[in-house]
C-alpha positions as CSV (number, residue, x, y, z in Angstrom):
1,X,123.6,118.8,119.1
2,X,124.0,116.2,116.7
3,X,128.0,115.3,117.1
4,X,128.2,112.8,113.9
5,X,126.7,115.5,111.7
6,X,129.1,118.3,113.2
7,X,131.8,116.5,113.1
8,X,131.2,115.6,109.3
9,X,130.8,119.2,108.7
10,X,134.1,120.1,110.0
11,X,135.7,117.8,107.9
12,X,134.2,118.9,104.9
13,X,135.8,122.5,105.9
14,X,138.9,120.8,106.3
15,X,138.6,119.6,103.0
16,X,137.0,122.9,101.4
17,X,140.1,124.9,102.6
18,X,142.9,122.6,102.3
19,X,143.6,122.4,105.9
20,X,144.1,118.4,104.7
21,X,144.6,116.5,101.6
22,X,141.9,116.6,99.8
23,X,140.6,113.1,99.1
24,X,140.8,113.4,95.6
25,X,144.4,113.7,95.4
26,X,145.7,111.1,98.3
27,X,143.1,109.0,96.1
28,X,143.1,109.5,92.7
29,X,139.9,108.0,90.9
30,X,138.0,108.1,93.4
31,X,139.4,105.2,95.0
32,X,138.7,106.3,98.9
33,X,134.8,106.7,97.8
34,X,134.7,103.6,96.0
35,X,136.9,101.9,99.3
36,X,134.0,103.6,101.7
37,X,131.5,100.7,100.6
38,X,130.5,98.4,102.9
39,X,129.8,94.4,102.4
40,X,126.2,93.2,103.6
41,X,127.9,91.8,106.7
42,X,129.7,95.3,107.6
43,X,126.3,96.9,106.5
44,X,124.5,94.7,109.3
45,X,127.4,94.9,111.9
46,X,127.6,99.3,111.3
47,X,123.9,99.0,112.1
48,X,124.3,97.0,114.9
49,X,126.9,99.2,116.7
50,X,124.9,101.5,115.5
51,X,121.7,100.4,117.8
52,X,124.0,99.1,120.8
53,X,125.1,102.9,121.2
54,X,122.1,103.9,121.5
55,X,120.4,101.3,123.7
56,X,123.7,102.2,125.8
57,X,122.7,106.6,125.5
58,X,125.6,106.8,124.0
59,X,124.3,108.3,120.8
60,X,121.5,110.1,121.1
61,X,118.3,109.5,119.2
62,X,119.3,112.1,116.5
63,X,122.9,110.8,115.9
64,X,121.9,107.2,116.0
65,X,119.0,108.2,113.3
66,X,122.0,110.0,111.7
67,X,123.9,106.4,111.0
68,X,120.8,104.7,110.8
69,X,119.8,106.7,107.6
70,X,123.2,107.3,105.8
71,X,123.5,103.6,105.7
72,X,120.1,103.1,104.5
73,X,117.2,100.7,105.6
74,X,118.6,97.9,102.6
75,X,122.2,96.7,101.7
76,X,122.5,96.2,98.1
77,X,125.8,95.8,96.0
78,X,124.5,99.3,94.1
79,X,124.4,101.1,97.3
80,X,127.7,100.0,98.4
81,X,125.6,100.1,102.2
82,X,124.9,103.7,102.2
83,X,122.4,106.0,101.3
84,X,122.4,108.0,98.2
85,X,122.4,111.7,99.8
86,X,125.9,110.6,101.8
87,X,128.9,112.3,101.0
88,X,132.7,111.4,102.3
89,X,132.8,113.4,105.1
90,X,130.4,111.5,106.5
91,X,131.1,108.0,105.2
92,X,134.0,108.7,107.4
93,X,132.6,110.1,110.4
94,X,130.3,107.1,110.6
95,X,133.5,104.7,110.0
96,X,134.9,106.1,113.2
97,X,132.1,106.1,115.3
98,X,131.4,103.0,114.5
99,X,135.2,101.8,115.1
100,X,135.5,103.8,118.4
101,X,132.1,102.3,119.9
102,X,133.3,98.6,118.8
103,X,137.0,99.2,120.2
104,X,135.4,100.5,123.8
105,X,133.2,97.6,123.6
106,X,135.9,95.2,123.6
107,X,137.6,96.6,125.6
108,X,135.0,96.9,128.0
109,X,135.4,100.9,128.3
110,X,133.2,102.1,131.1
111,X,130.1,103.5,129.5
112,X,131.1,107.5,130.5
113,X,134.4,107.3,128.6
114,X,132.9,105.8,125.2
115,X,132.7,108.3,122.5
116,X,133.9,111.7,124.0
117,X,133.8,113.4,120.9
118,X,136.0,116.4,122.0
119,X,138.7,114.2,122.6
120,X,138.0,112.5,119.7
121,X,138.2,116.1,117.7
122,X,141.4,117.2,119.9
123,X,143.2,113.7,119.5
124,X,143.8,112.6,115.9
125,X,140.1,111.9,115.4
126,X,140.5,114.4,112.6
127,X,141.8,113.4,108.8
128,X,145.1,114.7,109.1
């Protein structure tokens, strides 16, 4: 069960049925795809997280190789950091994986409450 990719797919349903805003119209122009690109240094630090997660078993293999893949192997300023084949839904599935791992890691969250993405799911974690 790959939680990144599930949760990406239920937020492209959300978006499908109009459950939320659709990005296009809290964005116009395309301004909340062009705001999803990452900088080199965000591009290094989302891969980072990225690997401490799953050096930690916090991700597992398939969800890490999820991230690892929708940034792609190389930042460049075309890419924006991410992978050609990456759609919102998962630009921003990543964003807050990535932003929930680095918040428990400052925190110093103990490892079994990091990432629970039913609560996550339950809690606001969806685009409302």
């Amino acid at each position: 069960m790959n939680r990144v990719e599930i949760h990406a797919e239920k937020l492209r349903e959300r978006f499908k049925i109009g459950d939320v805003l659709k990005p296009e119209e809290c964005f116009p122009g395309g301004a909340l795809e062009k705001g999803s690109a990452l900088d080199s240094e965000e591009h290094a630090w989302y891969q980072g997280v990225q690997s401490r997660a799953r050096a930690s078993e916090i991700l597992s293999l398939e969800e890490a190789l999820t991230i690892y893949s929708a940034l792609g192997e190389v930042w460049t300023p075309e890419n924006g950091g991410w992978a050609p084949h990456v759609d919102l839904a998962l630009k921003v599935s990543i964003t807050q994986v990535v932003s929930e791992f680095a918040t428990a890691e400052k925190k110093e969250t103990p490892r079994q409450d990091y990432l629970n993405f039913e609560e996550m799911l339950d809690d606001g974690w969806e685009v409302d």
